[in-house]
DRENROFI-908220 format. One record per residue (C-alpha): residue number from 1; residue in three letters; x, y, z. Coordinates in steps of 0.2 Angstrom, whole numbers, plus 2048, in hexadecimal, padded with zeros to 3 digits. Layout:
N
<seq=NUM, type=ALA, xx=X, yy=Y, zz=Z>
...
//
This chain:
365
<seq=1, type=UNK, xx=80D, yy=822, zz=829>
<seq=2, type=UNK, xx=809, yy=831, zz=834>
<seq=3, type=UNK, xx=806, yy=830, zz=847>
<seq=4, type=UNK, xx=7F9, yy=837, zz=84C>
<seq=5, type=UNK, xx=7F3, yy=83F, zz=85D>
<seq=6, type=UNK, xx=7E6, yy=83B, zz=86C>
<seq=7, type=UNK, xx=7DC, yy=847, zz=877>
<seq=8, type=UNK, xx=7E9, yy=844, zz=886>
<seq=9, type=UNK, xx=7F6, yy=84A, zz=87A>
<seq=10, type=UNK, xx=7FE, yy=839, zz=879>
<seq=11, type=UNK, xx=805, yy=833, zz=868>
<seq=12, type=UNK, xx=7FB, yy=825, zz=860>
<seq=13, type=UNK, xx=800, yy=81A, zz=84F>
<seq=14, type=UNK, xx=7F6, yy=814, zz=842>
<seq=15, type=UNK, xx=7F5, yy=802, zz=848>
<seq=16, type=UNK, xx=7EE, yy=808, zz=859>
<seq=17, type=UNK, xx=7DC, yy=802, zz=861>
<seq=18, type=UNK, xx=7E2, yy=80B, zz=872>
<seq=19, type=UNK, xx=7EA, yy=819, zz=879>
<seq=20, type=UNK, xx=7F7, yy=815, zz=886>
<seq=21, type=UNK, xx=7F8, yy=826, zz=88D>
<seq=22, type=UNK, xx=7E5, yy=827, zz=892>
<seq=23, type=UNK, xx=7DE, yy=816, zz=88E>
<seq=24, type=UNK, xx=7D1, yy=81C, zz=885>
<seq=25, type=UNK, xx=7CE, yy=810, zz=875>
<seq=26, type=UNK, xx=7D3, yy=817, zz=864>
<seq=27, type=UNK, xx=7CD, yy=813, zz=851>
<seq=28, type=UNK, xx=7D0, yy=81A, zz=840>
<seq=29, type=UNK, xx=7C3, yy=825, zz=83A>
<seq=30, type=UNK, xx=7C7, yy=821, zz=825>
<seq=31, type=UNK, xx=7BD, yy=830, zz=81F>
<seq=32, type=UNK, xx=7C7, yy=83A, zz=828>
<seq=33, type=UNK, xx=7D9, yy=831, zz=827>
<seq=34, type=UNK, xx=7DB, yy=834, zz=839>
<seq=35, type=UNK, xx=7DD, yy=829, zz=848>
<seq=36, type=UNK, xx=7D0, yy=830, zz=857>
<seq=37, type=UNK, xx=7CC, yy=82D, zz=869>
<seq=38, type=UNK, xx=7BB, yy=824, zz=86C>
<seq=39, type=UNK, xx=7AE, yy=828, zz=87B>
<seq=40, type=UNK, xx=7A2, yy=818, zz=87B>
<seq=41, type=UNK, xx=790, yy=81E, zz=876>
<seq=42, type=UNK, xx=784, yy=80F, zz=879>
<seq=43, type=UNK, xx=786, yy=7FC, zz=878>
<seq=44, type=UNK, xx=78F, yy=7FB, zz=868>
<seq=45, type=UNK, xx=792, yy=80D, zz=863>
<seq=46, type=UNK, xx=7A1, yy=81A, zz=866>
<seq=47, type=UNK, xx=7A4, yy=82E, zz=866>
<seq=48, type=UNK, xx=7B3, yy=832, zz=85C>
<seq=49, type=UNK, xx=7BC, yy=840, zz=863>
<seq=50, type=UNK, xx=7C4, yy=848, zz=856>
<seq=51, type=UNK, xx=7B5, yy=84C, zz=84E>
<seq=52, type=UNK, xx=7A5, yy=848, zz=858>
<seq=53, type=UNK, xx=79D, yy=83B, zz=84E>
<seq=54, type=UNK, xx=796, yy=82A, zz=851>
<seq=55, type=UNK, xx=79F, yy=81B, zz=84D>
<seq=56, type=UNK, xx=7A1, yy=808, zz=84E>
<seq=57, type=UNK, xx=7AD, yy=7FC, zz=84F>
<seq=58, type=UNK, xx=7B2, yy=7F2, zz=83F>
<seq=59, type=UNK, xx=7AA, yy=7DF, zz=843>
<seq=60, type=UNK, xx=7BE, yy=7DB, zz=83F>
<seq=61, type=UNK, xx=7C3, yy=7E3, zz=84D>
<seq=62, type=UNK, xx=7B6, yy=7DF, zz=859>
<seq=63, type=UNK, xx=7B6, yy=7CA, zz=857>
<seq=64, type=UNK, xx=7C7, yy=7C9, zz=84F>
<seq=65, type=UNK, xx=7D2, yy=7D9, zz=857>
<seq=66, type=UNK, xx=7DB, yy=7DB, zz=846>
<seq=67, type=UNK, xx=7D2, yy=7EC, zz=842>
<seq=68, type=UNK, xx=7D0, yy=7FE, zz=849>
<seq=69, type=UNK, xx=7C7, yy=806, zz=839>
<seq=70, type=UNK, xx=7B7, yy=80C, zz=83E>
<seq=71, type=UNK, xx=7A5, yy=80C, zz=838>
<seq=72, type=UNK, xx=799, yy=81D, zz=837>
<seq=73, type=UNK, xx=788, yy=817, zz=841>
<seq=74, type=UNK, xx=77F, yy=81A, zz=833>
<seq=75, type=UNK, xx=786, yy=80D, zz=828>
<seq=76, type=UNK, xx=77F, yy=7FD, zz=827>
<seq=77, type=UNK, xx=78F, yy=7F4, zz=827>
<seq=78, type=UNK, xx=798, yy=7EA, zz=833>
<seq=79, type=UNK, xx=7A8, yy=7E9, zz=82A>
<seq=80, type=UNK, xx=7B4, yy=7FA, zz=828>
<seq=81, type=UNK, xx=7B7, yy=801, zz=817>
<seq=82, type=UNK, xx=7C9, yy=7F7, zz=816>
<seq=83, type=UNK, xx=7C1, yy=7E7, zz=81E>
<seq=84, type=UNK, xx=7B0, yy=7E8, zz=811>
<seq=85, type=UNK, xx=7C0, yy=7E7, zz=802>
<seq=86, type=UNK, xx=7C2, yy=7D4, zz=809>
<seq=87, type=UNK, xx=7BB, yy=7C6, zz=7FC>
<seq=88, type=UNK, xx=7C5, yy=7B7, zz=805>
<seq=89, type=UNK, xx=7D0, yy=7B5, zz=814>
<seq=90, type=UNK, xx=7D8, yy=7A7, zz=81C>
<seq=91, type=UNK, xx=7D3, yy=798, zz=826>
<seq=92, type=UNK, xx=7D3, yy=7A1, zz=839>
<seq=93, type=UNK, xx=7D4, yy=793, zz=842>
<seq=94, type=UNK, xx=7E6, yy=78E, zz=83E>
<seq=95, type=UNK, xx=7EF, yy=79B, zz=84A>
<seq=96, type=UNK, xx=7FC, yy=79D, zz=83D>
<seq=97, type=UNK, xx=7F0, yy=7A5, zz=831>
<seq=98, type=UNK, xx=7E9, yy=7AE, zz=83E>
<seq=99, type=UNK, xx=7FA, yy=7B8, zz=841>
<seq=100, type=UNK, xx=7FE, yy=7BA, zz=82D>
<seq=101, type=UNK, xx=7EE, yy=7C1, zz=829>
<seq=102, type=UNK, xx=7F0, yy=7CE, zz=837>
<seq=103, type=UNK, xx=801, yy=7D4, zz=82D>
<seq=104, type=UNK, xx=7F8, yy=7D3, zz=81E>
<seq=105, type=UNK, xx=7E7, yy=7DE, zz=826>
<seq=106, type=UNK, xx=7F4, yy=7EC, zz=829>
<seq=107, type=UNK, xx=7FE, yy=7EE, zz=81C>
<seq=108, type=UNK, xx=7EC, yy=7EE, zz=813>
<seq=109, type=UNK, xx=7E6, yy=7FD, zz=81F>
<seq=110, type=UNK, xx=7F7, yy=806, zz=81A>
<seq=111, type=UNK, xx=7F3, yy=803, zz=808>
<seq=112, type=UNK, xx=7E3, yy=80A, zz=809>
<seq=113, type=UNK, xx=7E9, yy=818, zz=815>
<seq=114, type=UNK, xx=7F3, yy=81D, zz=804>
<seq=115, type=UNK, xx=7E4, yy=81D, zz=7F8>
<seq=116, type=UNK, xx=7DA, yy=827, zz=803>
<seq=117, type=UNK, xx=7E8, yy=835, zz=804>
<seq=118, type=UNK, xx=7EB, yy=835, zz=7F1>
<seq=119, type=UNK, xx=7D8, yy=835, zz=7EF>
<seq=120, type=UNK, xx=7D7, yy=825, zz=7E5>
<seq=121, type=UNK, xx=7C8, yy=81F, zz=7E0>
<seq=122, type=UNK, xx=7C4, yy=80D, zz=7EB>
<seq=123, type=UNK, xx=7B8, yy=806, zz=7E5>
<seq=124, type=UNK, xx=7B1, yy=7F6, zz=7EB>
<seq=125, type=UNK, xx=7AA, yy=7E6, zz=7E5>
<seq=126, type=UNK, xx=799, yy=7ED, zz=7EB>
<seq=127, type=UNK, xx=798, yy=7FA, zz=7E3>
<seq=128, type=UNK, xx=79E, yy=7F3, zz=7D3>
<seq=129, type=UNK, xx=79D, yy=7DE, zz=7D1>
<seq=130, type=UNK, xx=7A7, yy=7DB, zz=7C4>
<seq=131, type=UNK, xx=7B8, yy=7E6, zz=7C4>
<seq=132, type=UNK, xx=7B8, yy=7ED, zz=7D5>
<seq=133, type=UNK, xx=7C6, yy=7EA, zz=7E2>
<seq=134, type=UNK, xx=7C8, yy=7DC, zz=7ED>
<seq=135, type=UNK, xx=7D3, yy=7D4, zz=7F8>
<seq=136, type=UNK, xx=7D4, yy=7C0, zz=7F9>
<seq=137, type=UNK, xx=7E2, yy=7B8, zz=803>
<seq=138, type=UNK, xx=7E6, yy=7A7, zz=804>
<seq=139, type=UNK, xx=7F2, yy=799, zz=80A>
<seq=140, type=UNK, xx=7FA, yy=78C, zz=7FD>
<seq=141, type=UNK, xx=7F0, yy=77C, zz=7FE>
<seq=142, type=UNK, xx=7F9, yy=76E, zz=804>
<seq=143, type=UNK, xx=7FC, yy=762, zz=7F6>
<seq=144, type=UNK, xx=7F2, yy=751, zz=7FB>
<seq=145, type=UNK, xx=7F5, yy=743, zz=7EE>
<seq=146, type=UNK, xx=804, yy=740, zz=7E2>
<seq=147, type=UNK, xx=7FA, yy=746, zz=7D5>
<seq=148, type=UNK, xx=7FA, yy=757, zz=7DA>
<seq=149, type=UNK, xx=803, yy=764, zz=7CF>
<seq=150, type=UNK, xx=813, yy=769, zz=7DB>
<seq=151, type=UNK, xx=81A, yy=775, zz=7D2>
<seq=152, type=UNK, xx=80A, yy=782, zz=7D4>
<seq=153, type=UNK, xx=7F7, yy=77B, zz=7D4>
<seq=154, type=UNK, xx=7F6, yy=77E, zz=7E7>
<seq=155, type=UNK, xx=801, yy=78C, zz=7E8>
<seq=156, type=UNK, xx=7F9, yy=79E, zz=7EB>
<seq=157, type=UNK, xx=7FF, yy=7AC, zz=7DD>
<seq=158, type=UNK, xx=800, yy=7BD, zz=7E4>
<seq=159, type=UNK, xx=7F8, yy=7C7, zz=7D6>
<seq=160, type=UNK, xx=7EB, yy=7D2, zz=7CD>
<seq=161, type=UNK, xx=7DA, yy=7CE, zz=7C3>
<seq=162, type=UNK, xx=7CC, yy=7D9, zz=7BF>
<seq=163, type=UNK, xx=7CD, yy=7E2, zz=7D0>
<seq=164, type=UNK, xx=7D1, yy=7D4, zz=7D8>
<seq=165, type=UNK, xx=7E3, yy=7D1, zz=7E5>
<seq=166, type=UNK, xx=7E7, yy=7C3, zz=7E9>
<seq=167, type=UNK, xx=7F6, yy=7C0, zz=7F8>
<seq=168, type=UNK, xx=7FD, yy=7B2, zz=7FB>
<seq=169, type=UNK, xx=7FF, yy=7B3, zz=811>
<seq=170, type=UNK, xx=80E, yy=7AC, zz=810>
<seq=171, type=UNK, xx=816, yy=7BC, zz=80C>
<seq=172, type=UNK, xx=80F, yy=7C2, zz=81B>
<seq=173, type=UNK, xx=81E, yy=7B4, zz=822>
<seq=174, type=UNK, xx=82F, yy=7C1, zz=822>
<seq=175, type=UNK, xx=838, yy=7B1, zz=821>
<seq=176, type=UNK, xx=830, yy=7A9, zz=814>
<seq=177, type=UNK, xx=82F, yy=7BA, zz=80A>
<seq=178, type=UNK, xx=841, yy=7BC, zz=80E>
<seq=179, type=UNK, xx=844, yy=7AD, zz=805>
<seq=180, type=UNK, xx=83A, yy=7B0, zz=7F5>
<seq=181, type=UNK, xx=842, yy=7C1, zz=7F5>
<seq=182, type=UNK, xx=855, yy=7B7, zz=7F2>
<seq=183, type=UNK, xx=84F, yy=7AA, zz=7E7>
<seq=184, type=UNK, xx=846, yy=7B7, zz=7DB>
<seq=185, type=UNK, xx=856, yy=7C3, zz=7DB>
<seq=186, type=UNK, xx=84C, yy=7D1, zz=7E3>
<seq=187, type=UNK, xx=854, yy=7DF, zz=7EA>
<seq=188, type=UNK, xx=844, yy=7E5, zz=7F3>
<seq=189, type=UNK, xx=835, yy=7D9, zz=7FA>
<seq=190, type=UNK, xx=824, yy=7E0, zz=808>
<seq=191, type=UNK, xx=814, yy=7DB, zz=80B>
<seq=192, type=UNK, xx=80E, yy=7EE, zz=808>
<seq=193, type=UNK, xx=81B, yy=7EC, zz=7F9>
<seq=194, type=UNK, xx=80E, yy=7E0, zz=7F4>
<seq=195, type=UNK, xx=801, yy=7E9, zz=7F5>
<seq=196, type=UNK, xx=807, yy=7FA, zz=7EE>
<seq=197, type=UNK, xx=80C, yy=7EE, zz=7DD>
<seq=198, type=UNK, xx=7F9, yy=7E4, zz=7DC>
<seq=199, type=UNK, xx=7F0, yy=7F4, zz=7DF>
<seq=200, type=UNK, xx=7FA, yy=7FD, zz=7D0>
<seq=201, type=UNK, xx=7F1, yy=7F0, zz=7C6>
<seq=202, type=UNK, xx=7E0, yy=7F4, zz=7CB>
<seq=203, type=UNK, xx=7E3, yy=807, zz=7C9>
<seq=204, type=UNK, xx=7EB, yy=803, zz=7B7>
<seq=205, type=UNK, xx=7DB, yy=7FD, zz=7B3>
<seq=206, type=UNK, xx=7D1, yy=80A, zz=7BA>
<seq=207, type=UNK, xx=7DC, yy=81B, zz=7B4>
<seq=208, type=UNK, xx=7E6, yy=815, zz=7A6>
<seq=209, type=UNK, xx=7D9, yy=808, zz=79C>
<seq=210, type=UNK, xx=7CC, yy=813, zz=7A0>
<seq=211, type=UNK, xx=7D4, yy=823, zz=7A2>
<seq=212, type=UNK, xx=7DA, yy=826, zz=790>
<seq=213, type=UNK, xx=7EC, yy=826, zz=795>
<seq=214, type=UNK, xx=7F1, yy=818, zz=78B>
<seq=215, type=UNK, xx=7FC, yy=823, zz=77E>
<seq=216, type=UNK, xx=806, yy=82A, zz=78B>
<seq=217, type=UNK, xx=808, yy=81C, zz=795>
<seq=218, type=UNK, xx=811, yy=811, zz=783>
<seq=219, type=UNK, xx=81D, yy=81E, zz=781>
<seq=220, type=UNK, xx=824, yy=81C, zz=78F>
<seq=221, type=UNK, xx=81E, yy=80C, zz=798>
<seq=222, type=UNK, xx=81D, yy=801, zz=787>
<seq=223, type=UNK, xx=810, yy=7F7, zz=77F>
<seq=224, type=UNK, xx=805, yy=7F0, zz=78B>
<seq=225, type=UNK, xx=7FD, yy=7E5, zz=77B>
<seq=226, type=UNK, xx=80F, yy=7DB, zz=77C>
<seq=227, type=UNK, xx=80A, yy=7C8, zz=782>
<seq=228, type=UNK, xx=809, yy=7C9, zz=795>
<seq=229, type=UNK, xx=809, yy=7B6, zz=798>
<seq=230, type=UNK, xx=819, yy=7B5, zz=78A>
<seq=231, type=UNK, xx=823, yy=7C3, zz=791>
<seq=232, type=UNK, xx=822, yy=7BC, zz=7A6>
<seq=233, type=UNK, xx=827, yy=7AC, zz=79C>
<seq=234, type=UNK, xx=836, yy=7B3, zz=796>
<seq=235, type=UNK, xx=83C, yy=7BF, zz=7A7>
<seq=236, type=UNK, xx=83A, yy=7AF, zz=7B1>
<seq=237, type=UNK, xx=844, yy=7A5, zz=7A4>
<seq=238, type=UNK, xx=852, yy=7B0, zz=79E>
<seq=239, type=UNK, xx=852, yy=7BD, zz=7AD>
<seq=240, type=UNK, xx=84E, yy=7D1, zz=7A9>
<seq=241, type=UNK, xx=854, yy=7DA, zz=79B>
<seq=242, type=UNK, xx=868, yy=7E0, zz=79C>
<seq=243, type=UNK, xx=863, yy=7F2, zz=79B>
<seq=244, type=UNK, xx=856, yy=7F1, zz=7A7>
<seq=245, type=UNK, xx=85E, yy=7FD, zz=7B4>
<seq=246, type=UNK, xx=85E, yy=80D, zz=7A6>
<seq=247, type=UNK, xx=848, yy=808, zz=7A5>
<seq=248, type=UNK, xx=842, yy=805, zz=7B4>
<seq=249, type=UNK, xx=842, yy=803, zz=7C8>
<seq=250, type=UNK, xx=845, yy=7F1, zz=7C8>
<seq=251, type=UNK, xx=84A, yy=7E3, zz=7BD>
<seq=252, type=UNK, xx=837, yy=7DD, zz=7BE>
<seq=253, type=UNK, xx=831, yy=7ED, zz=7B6>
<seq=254, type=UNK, xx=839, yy=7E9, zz=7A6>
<seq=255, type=UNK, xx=830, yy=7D6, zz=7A5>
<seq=256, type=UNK, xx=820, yy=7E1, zz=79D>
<seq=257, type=UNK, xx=819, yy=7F4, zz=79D>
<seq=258, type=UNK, xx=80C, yy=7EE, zz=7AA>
<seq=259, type=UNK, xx=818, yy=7E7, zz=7B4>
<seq=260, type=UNK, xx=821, yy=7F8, zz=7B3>
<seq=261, type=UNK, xx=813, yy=804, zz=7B7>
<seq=262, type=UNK, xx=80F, yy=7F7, zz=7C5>
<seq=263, type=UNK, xx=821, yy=7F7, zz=7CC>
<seq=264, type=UNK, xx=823, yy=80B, zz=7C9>
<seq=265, type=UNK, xx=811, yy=80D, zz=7D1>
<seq=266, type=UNK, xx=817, yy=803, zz=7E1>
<seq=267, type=UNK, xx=827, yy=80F, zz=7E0>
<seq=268, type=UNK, xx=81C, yy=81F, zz=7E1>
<seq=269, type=UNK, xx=812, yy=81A, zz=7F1>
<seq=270, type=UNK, xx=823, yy=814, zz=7F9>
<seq=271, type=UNK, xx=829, yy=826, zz=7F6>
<seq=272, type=UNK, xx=817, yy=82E, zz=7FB>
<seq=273, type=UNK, xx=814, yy=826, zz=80B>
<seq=274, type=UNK, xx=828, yy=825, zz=813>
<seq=275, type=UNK, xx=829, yy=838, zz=80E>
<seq=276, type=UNK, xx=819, yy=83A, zz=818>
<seq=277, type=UNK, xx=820, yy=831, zz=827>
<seq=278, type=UNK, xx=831, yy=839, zz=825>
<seq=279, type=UNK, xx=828, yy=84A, zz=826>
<seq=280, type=UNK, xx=81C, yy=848, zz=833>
<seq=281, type=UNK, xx=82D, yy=840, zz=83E>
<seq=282, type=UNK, xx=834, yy=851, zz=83B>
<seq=283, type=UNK, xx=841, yy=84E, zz=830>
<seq=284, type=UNK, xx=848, yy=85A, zz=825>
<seq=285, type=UNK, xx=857, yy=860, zz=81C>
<seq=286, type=UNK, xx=861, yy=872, zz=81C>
<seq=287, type=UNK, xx=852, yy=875, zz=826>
<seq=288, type=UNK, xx=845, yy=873, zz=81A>
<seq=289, type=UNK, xx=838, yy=864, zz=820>
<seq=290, type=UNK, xx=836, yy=858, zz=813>
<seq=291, type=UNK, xx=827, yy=85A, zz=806>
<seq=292, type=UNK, xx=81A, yy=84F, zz=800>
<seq=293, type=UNK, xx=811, yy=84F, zz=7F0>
<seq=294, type=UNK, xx=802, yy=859, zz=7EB>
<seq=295, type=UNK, xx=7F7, yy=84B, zz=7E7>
<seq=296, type=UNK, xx=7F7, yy=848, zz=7FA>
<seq=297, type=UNK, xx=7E7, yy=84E, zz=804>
<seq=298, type=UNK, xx=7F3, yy=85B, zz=80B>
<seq=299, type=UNK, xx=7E4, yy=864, zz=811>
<seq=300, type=UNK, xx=7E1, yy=857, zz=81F>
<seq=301, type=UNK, xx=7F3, yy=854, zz=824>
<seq=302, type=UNK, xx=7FC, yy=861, zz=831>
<seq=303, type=UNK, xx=80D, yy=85D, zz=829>
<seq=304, type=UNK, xx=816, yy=86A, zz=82F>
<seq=305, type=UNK, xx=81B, yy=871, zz=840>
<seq=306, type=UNK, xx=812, yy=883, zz=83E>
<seq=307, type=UNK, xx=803, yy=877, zz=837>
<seq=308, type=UNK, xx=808, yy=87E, zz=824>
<seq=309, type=UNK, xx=803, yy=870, zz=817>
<seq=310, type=UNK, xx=814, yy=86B, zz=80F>
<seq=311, type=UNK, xx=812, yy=867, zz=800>
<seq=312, type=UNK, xx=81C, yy=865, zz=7EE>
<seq=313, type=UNK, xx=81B, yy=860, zz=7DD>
<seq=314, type=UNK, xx=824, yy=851, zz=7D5>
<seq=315, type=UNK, xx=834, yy=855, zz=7D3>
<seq=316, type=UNK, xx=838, yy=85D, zz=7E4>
<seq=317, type=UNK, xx=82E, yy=84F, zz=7EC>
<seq=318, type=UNK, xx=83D, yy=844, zz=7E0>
<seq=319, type=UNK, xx=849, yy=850, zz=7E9>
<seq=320, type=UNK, xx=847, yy=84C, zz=7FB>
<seq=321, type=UNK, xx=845, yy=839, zz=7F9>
<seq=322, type=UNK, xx=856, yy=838, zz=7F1>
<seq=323, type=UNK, xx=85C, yy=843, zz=801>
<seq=324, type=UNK, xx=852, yy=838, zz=80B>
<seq=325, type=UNK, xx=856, yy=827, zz=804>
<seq=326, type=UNK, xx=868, yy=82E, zz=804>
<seq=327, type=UNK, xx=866, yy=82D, zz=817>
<seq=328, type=UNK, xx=85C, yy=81E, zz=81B>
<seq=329, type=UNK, xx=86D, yy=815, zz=812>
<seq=330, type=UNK, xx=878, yy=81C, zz=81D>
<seq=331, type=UNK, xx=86F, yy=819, zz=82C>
<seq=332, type=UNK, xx=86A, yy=804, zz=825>
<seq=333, type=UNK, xx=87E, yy=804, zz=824>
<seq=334, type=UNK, xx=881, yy=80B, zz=836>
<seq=335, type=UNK, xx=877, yy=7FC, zz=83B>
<seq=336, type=UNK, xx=87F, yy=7F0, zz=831>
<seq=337, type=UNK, xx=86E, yy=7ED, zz=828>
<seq=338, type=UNK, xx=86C, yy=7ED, zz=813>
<seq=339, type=UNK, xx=867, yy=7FB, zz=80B>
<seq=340, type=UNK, xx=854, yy=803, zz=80E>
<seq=341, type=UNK, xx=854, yy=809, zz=7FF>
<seq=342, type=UNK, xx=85D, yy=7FD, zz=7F2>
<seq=343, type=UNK, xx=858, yy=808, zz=7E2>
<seq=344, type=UNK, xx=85F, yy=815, zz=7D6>
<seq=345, type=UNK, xx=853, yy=81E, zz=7CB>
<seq=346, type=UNK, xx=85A, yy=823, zz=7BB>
<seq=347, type=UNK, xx=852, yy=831, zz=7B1>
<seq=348, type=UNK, xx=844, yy=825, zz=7A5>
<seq=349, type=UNK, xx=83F, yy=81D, zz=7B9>
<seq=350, type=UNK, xx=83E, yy=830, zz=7BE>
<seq=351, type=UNK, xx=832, yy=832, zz=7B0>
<seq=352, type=UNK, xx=828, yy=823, zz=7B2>
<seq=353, type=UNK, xx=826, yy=82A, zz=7C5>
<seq=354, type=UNK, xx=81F, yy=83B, zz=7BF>
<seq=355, type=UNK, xx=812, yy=833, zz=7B2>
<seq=356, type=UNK, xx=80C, yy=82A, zz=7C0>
<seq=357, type=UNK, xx=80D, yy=839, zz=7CB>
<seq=358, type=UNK, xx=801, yy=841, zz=7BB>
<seq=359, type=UNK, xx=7F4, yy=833, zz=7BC>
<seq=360, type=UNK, xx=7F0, yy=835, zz=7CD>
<seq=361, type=UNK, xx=7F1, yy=848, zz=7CE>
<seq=362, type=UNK, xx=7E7, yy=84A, zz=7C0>
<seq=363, type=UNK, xx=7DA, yy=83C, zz=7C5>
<seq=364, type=UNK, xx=7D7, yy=842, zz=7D7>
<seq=365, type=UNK, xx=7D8, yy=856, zz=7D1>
//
């Protein structure tokens, strides 16, 4: 994520709803990916700064305090374009849900923050009842009788169906996520990882099913035809395939080719997102700064010093992550920390990252 930058020159971050230079209030302005000063403007109304309008805040933000996306005045909404994406949340009155659906609200908005830059379609649930994307998340139930089925009837599935996520919040729990992340042999487990891998769902549906890519996407994904129910069945009994590491950017890739265009998908917007941090930080090497992919809304983004749109295509976007992950190692290993970055892309994952890098520049051109 980007920092941003308030009217007293103060730095502000994504997550802010004030400025602590100037204590002016802040929100996020989502049609314009940027976060702005506000001047009120009436009871209930605010003057955004960095471009004038009229806004209000998200009802989230005003009863709850867990949102600074903000509402044009002319919309009829009370809810923000992230917080209208909400189907189900959490019982609020148990303070501990309170605090995991906070986690969850922002790795949501950095989700979104993605889409937006990549010019995604979102498309919600108003606008399209049946398939369009939503967001549910729920606590496992507590079992309350031995009849109950302990092994999974009250327990909350992190997945995907017809549009709509489902999170469990206890992933939103780091130690209860670290915990799942050891039994399951993951090398690599987040809450935005979540989201990033149940939203490559929805947009498999939306650009690949609907998209006409279905050819391409077999040659070098497989047969998405293959039983899905069968072949979780089998990772979770017998463990990935032996190979796995030649195919794909985790041993989960290789359970089934949804689960691989989910998992590479995720993969894509880890590398989109940390570039655009690393570049907007400054970093650079040889004294290049660091690019960031041509499907990004570049045109909105200062992501150079001289205010130059830095920009690449796939494979030198591929180049500097591997010089930057390279680095992020190191430095996790100065700490005495594990690996940021516990990966290694061979050249069919490379692939698999350039198809997906096709999808979305084609979609969005």
């Amino acid at each position: 994520m980007r920092n941003f930058r308030c009217v007293c020159g103060n730095t502000l971050y994504f997550e802010n709803s004030k400025c602590l230079g100037c204590g002016r209030a802040v929100g996020f302005l989502p049609t314009r990916l940027t976060l702005s000063a506000l001047e009120p403007e009436g009871s209930d109304r605010f003057r955004a700064l960095a471009d004038g309008g009229s806004y209000r805040a998200c009802r989230n933000g005003r009863d709850q305090q867990i949102c600074n996306w903000m509402i044009d005045a002319v919309e009829g909404n009370d809810y923000c374009r992230a917080c209208r994406l909400n189907h189900l949340i959490p019982d609020l009155s148990d303070a501990t849900n309170r605090i995991l659906w906070a986690r969850i609200e922002r790795a949501k908005r950095r989700l979104l923050y993605s889409l937006y830059a990549l010019r995604l379609p979102v498309v919600g649930r108003d606008v399209d009842p049946e398939n369009g994307l939503a967001f549910e998340f729920l606590a496992d139930a507590p079992v309350e009788n031995e009849f109950a089925d302990e092994a999974g009837a009250h327990q909350v599935l992190t997945g995907h169906r017809g549009g709509l996520i489902t999170i469990n919040i206890a992933e939103a729990d780091p130690s209860t996520r670290e915990s799942m992340r050891e039994r399951m042999g993951e090398q690599y487990r987040t809450l935005l990882g979540h989201f990033r891998h149940e939203i490559a769902h929805y947009y498999w549906d939306r650009l690949i099913r609907s998209g006409g890519w279905h050819e391409p996407f077999r040659a070098l994904f497989g047969d998405e035809r293959l039983d899905y129910a069968a072949a979780l069945r089998d990772y979770y009994a017998n463990g990935p395939r032996p190979d796995w590491q030649e195919f794909g950017v985790s041993a989960y890739a290789s359970s089934h080719p949804w689960e691989d265009w989910a998992e590479t998908w995720a993969h894509y917007l880890h590398m989109v997102d940390t570039l655009e941090t690393a570049n907007d930080y400054g970093f650079s090497f040889a004294g290049r700064p660091l690019r960031v992919p041509t499907t990004a809304t570049a045109s909105e983004k200062q992501f150079t010093s001289g205010g130059i749109p830095n920009v690449a295509g796939i494979d030198e976007v591929l180049a500097d992550w591997l010089q930057l992950t390279l680095a992020l190692n190191a430095l996790n290993r100065s700490m005495g920390q594990r690996d940021a970055y516990p990966f290694t892309l061979t050249a069919r994952a490379v692939e698999k990252l350039r198809f997906v890098h096709q999808v979305i520049e084609t979609t969005t051109r």
